[in-house]
N, C-alpha and C positions, 0 to 999 in steps of 0.2 A: 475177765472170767464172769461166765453170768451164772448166778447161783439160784434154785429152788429150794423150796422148801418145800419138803413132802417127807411120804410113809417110805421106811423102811422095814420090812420085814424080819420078825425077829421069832424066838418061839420054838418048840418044837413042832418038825415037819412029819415024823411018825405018826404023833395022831392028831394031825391037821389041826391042832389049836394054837393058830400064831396069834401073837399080837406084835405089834408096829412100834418101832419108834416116831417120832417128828424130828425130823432134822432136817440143816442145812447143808447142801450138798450140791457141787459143780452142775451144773446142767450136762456135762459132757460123760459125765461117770452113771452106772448100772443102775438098777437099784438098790441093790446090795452092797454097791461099788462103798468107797471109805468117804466119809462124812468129815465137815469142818466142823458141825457144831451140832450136837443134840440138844432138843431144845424140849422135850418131852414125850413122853409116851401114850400109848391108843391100843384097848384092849376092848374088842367086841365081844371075847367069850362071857365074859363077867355082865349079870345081868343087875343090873342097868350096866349098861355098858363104861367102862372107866376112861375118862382123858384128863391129862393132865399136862402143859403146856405153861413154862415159862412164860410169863407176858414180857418181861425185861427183855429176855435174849430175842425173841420175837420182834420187836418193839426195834432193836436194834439190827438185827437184818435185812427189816425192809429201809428202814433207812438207806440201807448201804444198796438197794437198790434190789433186793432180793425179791423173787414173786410164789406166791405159795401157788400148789397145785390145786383144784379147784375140792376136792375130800380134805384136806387141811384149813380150806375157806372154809368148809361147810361145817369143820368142827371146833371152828373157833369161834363162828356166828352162833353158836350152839353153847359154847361157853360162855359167852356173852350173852346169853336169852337167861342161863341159868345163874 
């Protein structure tokens, strides 16, 4: 089974203010499809924008051979700056 890591959509869809989880999640499932491991959340409405992102669990999925999606790269290199 080849797993990503990426956003999942969460939030309410009424008035368009979502925010994301970070999870890990089959390659073969939705986006919205059901997740093995949440590993932190991603909120753009909130200004400065909020992320928060397990490093252990993270840490631990790519070991097991997991690849993040290239928006999950981007806001882990971002946590790392900050």
């Amino acid at each position: 089974m080849q797993v990503r890591i990426r956003l999942q959509k969460a939030g309410k869809s009424a008035s368009k203010r979502y925010n994301y989880r970070v999870v890990a999640i089959s390659r073969s499932q939705t986006r919205d499809g059901r997740h093995l491991d949440l590993l932190g959340y991603y909120d753009p409405a909130k200004k400065p924008a909020v992320v928060s992102i397990n490093q252990e669990k993270l840490d631990k999925w790519l070991k097991k051979g997991a690849q993040m999606s290239d928006t999950v790269r981007a806001l882990v290199k971002n946590l790392k700056k900050n």
